[in-house]
ROSE-711341 format. One line per field, with one value per residue: residue in three letters; x, y, z of N, C-alpha, C in turn; residue number from 1. Coordinates in Angstrom, 3 decimals. Example, Ala and Ser with C-alpha at 12.3 -4.5 7.8 and 13.67 -1.06 7.14 Angstrom:
<sites>
res	(ALA	SER);
n.X	(13.190	12.850);
n.Y	(-5.690	-2.250);
n.Z	(7.800	7.080);
ca.X	(12.300	13.670);
ca.Y	(-4.500	-1.060);
ca.Z	(7.800	7.140);
c.X	(13.200	12.900);
c.Y	(-3.300	0.030);
c.Z	(7.800	7.870);
n	(1	2);
</sites>
This chain:
<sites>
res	(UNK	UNK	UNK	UNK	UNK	UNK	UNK	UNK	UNK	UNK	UNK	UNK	UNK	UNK	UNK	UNK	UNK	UNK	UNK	UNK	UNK	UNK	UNK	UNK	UNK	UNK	UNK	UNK	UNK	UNK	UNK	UNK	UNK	UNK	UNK	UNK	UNK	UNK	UNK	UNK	UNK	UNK	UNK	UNK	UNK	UNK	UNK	UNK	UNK	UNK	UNK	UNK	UNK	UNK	UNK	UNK	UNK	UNK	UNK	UNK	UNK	UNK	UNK	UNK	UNK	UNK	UNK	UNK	UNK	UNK	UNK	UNK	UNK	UNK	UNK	UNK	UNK	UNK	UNK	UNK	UNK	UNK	UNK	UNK	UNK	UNK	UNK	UNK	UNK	UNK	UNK	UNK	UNK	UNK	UNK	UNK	UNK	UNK	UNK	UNK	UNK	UNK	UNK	UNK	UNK	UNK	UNK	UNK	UNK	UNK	UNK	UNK	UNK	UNK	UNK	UNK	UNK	UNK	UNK	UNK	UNK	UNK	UNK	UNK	UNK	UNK	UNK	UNK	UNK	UNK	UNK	UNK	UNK	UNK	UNK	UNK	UNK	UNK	UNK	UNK	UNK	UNK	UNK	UNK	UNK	UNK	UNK	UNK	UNK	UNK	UNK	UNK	UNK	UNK	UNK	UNK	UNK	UNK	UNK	UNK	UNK	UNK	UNK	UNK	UNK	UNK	UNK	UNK	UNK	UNK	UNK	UNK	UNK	UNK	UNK	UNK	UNK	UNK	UNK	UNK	UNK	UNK	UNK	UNK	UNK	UNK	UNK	UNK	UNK	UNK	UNK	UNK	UNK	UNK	UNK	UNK	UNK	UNK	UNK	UNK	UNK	UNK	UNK	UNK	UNK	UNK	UNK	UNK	UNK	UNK	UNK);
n.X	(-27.611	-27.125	-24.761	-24.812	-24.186	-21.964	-21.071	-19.902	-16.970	-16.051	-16.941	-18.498	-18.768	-21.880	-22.139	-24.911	-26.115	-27.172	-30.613	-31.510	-32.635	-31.456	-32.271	-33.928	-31.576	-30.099	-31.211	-30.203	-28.329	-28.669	-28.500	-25.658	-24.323	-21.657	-20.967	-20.134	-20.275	-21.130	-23.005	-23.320	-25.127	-25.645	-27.748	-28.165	-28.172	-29.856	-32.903	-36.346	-38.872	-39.088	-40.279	-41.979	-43.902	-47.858	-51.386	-52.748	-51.249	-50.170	-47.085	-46.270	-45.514	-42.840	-39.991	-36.157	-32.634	-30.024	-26.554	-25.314	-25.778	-25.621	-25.741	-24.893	-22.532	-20.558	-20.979	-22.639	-20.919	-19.375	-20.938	-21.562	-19.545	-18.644	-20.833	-21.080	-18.632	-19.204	-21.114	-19.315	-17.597	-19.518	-20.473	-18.134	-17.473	-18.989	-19.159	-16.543	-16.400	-18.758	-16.989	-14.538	-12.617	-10.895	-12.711	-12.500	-12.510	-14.703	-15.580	-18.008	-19.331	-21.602	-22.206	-22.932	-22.062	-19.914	-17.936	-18.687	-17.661	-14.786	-13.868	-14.828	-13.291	-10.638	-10.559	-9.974	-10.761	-11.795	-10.342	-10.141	-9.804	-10.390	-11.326	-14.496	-15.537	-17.874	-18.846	-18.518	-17.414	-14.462	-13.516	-12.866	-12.365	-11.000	-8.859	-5.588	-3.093	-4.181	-5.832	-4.228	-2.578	-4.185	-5.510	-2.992	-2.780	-4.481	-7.137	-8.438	-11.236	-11.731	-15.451	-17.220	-20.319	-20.214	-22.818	-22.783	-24.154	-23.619	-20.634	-18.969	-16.683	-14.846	-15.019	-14.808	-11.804	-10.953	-11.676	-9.711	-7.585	-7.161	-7.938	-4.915	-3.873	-4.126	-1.752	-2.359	-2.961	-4.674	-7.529	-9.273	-12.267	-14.958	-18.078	-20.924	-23.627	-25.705	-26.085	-25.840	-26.095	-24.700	-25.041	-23.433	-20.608	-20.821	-21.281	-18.520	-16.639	-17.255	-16.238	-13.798	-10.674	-9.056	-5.828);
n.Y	(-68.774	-69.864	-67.848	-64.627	-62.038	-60.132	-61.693	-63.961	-65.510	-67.309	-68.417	-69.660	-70.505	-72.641	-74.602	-75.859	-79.178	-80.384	-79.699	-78.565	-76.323	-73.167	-72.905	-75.229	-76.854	-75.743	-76.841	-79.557	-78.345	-77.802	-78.555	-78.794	-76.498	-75.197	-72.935	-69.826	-69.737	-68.518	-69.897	-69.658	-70.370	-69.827	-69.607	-71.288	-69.998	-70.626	-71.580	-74.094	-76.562	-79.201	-81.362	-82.987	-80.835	-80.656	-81.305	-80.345	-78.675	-79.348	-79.677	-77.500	-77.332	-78.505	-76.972	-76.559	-75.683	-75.148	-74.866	-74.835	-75.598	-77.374	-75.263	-72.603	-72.309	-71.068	-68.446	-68.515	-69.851	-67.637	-65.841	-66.821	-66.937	-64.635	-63.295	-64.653	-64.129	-61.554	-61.815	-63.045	-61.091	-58.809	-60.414	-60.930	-58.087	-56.952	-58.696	-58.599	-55.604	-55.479	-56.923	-56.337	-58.310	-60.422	-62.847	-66.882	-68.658	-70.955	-73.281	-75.328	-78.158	-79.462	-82.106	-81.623	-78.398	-78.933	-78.892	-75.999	-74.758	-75.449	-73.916	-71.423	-70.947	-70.870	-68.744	-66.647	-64.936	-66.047	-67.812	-70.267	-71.396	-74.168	-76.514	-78.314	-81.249	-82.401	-85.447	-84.980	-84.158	-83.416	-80.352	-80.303	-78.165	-75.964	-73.894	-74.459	-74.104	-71.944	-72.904	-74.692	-72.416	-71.011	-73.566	-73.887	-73.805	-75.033	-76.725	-79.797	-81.831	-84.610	-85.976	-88.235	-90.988	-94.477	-95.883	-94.360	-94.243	-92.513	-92.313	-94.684	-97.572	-97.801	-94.868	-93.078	-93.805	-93.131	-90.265	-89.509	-89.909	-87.829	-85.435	-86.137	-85.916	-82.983	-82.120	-81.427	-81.674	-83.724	-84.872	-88.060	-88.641	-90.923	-91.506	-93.450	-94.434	-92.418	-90.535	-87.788	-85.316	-85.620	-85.879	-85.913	-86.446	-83.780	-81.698	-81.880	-81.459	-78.540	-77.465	-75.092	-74.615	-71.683	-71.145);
n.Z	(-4.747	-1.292	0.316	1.476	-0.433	1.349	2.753	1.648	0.805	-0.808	-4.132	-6.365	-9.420	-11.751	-13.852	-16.315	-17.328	-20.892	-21.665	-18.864	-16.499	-14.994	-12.469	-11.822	-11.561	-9.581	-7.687	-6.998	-5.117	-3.035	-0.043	-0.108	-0.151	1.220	4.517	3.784	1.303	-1.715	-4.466	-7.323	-10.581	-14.021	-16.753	-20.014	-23.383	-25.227	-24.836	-24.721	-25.676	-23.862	-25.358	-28.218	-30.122	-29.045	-29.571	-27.753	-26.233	-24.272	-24.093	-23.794	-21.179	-19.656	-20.068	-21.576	-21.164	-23.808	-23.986	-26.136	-30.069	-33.570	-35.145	-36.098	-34.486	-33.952	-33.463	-31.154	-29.251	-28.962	-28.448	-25.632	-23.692	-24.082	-22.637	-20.349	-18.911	-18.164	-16.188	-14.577	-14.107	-12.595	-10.459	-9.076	-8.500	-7.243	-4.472	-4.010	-3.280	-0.971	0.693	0.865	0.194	-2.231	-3.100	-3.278	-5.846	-7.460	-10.209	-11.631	-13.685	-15.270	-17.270	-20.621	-19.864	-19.130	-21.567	-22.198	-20.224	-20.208	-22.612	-21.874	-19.474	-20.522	-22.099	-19.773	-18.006	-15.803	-13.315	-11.447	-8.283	-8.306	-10.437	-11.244	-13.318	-14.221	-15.372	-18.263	-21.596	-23.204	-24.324	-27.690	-29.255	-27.666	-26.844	-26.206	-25.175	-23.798	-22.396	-20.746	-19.199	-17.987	-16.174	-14.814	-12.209	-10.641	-9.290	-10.992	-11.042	-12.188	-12.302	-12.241	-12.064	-11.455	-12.217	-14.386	-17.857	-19.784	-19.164	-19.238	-18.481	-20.401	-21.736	-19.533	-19.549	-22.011	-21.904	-20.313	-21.127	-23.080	-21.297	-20.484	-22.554	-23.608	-21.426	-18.840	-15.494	-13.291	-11.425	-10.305	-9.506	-8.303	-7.350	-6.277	-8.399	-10.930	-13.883	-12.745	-10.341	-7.235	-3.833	-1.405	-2.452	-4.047	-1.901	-0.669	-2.850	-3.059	-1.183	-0.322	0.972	2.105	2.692);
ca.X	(-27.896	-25.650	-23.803	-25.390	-22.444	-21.932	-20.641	-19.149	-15.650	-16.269	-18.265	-18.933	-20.047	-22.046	-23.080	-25.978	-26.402	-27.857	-32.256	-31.605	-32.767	-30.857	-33.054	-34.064	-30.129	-29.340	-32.189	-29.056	-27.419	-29.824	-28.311	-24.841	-23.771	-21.224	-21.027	-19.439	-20.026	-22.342	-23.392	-24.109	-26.013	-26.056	-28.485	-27.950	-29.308	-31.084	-33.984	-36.590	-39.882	-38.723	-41.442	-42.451	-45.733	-49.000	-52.422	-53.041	-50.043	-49.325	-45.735	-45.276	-45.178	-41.633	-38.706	-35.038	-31.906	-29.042	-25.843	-25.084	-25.748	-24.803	-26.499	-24.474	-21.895	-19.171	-21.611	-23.215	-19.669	-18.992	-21.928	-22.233	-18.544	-18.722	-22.068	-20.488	-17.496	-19.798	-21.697	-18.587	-17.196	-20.434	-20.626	-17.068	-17.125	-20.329	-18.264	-15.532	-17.359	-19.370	-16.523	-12.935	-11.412	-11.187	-13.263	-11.684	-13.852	-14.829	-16.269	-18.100	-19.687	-21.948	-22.467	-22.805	-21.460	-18.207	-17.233	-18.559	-16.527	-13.803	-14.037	-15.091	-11.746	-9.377	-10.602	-8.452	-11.210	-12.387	-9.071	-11.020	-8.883	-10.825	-12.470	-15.189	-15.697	-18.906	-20.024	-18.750	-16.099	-13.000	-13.559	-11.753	-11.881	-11.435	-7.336	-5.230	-2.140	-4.373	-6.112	-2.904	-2.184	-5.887	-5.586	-1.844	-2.228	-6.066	-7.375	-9.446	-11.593	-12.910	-16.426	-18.244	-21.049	-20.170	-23.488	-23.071	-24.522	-22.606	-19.230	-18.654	-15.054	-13.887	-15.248	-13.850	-10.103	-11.190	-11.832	-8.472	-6.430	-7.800	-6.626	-3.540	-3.157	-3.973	-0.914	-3.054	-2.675	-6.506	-7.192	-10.834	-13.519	-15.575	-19.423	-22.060	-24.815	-25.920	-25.615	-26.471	-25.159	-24.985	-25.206	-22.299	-19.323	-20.780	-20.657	-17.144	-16.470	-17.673	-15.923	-12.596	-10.303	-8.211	-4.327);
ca.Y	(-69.612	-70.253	-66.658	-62.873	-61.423	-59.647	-62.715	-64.722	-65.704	-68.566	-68.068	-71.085	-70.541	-73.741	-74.761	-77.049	-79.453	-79.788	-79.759	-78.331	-75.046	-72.886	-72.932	-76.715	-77.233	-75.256	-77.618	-79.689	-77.544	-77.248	-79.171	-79.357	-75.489	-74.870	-71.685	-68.772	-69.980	-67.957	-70.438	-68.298	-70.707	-68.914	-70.207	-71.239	-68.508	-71.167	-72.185	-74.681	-77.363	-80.448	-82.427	-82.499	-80.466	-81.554	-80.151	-79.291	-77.906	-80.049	-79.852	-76.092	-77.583	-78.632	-75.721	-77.022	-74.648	-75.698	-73.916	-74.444	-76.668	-76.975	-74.411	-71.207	-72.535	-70.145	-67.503	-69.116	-69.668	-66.414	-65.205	-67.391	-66.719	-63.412	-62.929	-65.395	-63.216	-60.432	-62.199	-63.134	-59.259	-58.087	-61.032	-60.543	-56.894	-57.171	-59.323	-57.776	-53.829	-55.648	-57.523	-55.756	-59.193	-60.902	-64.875	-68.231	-68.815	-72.482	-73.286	-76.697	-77.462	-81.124	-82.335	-80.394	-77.649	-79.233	-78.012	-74.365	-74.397	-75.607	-73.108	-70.549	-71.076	-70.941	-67.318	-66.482	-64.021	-66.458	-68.204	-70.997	-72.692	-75.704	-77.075	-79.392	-81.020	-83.180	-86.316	-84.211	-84.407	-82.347	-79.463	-80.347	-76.849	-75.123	-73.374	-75.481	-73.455	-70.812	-73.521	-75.359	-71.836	-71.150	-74.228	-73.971	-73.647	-75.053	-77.779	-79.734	-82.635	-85.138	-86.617	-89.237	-92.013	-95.894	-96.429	-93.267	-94.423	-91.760	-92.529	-95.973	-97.204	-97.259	-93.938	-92.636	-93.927	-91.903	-88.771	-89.460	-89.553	-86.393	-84.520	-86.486	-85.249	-81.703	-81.875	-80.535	-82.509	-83.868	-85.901	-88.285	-88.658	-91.873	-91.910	-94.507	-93.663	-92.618	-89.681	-86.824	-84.798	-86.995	-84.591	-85.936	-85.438	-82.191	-80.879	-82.170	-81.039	-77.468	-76.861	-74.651	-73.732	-70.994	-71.427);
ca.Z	(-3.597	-0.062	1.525	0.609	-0.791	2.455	3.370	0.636	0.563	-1.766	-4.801	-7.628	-10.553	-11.698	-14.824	-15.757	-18.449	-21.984	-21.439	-17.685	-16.518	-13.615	-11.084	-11.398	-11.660	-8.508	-6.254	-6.128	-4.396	-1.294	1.076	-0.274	0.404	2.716	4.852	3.498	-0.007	-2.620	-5.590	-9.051	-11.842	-15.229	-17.939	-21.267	-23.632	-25.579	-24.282	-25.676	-24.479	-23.679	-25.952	-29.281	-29.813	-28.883	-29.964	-26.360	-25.708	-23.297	-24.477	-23.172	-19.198	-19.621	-20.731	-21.258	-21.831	-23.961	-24.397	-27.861	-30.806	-34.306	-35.879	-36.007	-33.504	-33.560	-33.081	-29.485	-28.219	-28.624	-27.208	-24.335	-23.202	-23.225	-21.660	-18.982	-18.380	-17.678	-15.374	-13.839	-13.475	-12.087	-9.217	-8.330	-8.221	-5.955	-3.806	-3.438	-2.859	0.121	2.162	0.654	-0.504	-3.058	-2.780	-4.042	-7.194	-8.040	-11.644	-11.542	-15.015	-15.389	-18.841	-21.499	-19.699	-19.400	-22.623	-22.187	-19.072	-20.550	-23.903	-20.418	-18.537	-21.743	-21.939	-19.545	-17.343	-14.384	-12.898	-10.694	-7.558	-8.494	-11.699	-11.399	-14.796	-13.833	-16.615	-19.394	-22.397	-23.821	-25.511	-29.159	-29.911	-26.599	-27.236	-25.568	-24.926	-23.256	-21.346	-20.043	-18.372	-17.133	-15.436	-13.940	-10.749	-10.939	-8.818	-11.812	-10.765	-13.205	-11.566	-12.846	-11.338	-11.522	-13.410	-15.461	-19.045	-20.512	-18.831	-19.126	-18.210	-21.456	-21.847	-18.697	-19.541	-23.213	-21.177	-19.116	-22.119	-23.725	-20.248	-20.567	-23.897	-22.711	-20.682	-17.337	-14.490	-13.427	-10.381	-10.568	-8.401	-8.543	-6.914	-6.560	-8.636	-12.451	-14.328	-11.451	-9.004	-6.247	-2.707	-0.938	-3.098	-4.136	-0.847	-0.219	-3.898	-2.932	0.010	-0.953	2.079	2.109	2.655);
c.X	(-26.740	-25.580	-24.624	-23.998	-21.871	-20.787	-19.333	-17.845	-15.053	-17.083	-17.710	-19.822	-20.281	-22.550	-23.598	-25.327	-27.691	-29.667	-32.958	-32.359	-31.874	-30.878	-33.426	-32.482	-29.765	-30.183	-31.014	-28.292	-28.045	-29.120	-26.483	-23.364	-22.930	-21.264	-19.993	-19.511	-21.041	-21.671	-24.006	-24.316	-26.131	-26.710	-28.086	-28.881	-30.173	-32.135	-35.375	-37.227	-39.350	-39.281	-41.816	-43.911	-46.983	-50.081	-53.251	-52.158	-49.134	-47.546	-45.374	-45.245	-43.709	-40.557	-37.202	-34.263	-30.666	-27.827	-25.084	-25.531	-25.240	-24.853	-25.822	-23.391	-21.029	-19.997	-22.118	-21.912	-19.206	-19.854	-21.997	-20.802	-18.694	-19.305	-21.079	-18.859	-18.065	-20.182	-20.453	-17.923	-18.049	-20.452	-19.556	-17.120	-18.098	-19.546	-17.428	-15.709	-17.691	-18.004	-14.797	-11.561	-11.802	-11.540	-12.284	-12.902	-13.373	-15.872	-16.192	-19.219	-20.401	-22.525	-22.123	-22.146	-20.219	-17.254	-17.413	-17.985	-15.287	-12.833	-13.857	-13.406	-10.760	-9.462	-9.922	-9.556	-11.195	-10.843	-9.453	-9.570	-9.542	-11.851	-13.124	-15.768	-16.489	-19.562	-19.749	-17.457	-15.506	-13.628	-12.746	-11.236	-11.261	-9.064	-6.459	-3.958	-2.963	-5.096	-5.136	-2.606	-3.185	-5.482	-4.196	-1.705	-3.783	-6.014	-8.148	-9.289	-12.509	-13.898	-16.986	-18.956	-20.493	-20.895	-24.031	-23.494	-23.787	-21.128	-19.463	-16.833	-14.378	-14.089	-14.444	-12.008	-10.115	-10.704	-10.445	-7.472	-6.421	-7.027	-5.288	-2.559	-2.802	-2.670	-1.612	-3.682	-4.851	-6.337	-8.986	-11.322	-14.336	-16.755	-20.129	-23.113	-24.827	-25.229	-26.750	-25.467	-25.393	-24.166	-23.843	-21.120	-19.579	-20.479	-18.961	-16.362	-15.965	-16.417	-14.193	-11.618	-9.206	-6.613	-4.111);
c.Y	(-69.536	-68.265	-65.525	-62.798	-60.390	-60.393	-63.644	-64.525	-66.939	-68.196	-69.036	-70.531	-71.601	-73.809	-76.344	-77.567	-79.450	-80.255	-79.461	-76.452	-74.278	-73.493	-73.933	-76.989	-76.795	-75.918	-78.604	-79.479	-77.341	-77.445	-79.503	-77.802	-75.035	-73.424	-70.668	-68.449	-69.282	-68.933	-69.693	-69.333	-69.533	-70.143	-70.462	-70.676	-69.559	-72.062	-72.638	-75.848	-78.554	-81.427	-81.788	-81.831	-80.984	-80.246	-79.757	-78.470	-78.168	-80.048	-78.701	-76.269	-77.842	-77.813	-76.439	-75.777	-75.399	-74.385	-73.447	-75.628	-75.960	-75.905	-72.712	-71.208	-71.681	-68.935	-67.915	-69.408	-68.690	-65.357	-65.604	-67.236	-65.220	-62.647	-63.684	-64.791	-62.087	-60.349	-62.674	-62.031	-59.181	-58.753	-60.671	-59.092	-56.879	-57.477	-58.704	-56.425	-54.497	-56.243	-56.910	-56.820	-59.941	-62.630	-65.491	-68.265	-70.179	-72.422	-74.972	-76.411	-79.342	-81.156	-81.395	-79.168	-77.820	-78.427	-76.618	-73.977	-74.494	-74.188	-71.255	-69.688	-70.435	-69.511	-66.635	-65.446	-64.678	-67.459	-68.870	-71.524	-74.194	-75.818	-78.016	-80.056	-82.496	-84.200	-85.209	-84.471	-83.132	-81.489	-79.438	-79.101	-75.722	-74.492	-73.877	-74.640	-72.406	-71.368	-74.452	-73.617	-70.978	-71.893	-74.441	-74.581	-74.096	-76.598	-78.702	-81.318	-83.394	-85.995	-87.464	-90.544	-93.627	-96.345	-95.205	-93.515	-93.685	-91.974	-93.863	-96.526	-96.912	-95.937	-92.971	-93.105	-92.876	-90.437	-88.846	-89.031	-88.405	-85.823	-85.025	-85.840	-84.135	-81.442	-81.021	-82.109	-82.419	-85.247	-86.502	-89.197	-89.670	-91.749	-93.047	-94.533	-93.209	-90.797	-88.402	-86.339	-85.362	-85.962	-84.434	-85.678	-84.229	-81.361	-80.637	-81.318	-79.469	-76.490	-76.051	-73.924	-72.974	-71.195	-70.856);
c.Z	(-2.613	0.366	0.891	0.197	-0.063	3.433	2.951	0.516	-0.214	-2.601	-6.148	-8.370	-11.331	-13.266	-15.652	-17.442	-19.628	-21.398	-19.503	-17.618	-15.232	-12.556	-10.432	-10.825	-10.242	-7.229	-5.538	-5.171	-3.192	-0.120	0.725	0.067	1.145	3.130	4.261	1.921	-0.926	-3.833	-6.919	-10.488	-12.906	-15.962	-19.211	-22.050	-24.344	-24.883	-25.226	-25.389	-25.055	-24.704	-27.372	-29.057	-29.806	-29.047	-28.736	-25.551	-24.165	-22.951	-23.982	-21.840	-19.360	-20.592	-20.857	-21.715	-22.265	-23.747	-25.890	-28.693	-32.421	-35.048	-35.489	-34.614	-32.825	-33.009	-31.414	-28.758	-28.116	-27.436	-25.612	-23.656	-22.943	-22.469	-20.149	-17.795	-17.673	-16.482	-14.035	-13.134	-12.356	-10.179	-8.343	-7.949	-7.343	-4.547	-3.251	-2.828	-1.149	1.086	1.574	0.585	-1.522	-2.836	-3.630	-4.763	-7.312	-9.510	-11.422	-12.884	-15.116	-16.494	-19.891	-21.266	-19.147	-20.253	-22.389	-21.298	-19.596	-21.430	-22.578	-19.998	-19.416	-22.275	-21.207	-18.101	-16.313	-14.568	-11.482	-10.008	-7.478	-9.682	-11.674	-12.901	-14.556	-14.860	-17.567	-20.400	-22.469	-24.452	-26.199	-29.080	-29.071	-26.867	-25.879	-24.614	-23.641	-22.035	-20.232	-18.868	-17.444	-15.577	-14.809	-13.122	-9.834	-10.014	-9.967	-11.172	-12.046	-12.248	-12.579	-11.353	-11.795	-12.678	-14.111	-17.072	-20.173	-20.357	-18.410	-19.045	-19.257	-21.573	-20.902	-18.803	-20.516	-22.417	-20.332	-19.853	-22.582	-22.654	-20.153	-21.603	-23.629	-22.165	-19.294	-16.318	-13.689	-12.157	-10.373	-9.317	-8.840	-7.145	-7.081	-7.237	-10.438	-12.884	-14.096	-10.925	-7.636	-4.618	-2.148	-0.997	-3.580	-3.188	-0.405	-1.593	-3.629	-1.895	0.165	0.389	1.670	2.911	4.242);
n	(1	2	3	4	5	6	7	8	9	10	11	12	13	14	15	16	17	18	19	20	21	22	23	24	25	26	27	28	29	30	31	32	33	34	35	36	37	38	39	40	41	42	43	44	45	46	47	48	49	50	51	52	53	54	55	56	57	58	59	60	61	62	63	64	65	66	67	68	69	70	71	72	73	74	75	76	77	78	79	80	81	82	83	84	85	86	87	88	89	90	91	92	93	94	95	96	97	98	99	100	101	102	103	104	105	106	107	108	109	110	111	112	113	114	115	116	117	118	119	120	121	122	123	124	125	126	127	128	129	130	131	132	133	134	135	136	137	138	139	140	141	142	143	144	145	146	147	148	149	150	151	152	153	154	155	156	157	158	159	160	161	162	163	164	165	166	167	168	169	170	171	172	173	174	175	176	177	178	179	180	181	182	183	184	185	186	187	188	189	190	191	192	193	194	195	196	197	198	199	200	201	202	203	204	205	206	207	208	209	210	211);
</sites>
């Protein structure tokens, strides 16, 4: 979504949460785009109908995609990182071929894909000037050392809504301490509103200027 890559001197890569799909995930994004910016949604490889089954099958109208659960865990973080690295090469090298510089990359990540951003980052391939880490927790497992120098030099935003159900204040001080623990400096964003992407600070979120 947002710039051809003709164009793009900004490029975000976004990722959704758990029972989301891309494409729904990136409707957000309609109106929140700024110019110059190409938006790149990847999927989570599992995918999976919203509803228990019904003997009309009513239940196959709604698709969700997760990115991992418990079931063979180490295996799906492996996979889904390194597929996601790939996907990250390919865009950048696109990018870069069509306009002969290299974009500011943003990595914004809401819920569930908090952590695979997190786990993402600490890989060491995508090197975001801003982390959006949208309604989501710590990754326990995510290598800490390798993520402290990921995020250096990293803008990282914690977001949350007021009447987020999931982030409740105690919850949000929780999540404060954890990056405190971390040792990675984290600056938070407070909205009006539940547990969403809420248009306004996304746009403002989005918007990455160059030096």
């Amino acid at each position: 979504m947002g710039a051809p890559v003709t164009e793009a001197r900004t490029v975000w890569f976004v990722l959704h949460g758990y029972g989301q799909l891309a494409g729904r995930f990136l409707r957000h994004f309609d109106e929140a785009v700024p110019p110059g910016t190409l938006v790149v949604a990847p999927e989570g490889l599992s995918r999976f109908y919203l509803e228990m089954p019904r003997a009309d099958r009513g239940h196959m109208a709604r698709v969700g995609a997760a990115w991992m659960t418990k079931e063979d865990r180490l295996s799906d973080i492996a996979d889904t990182r390194g597929w996601l690295d790939n996907v990250y090469r390919a865009v950048i090298n696109e990018v870069v071929q069509a306009t002969n510089v290299m974009p500011d990359v943003g990595v914004l990540a809401f819920s569930q894909g908090v952590a695979t951003a997190m786990r993402w980052i600490a890989g060491g391939v995508v090197q975001p000037s801003r982390a959006v880490m949208w309604a989501g927790s710590v990754a326990d497992d995510a290598d800490v050392l390798a993520l402290q120098r990921a995020l250096a030099s990293t803008d990282v935003v914690l977001v949350a809504g007021t009447d987020d159900h999931f982030m409740t204040d105690k919850a949000r001080r929780l999540l404060r301490a954890q990056w405190d623990t971390l040792g990675i400096a984290v600056r938070d964003v407070q909205y009006e509103g539940a547990h969403e992407l809420e248009p306004i600070t996304l746009g403002e979120l989005l918007t990455l200027n160059r030096p």
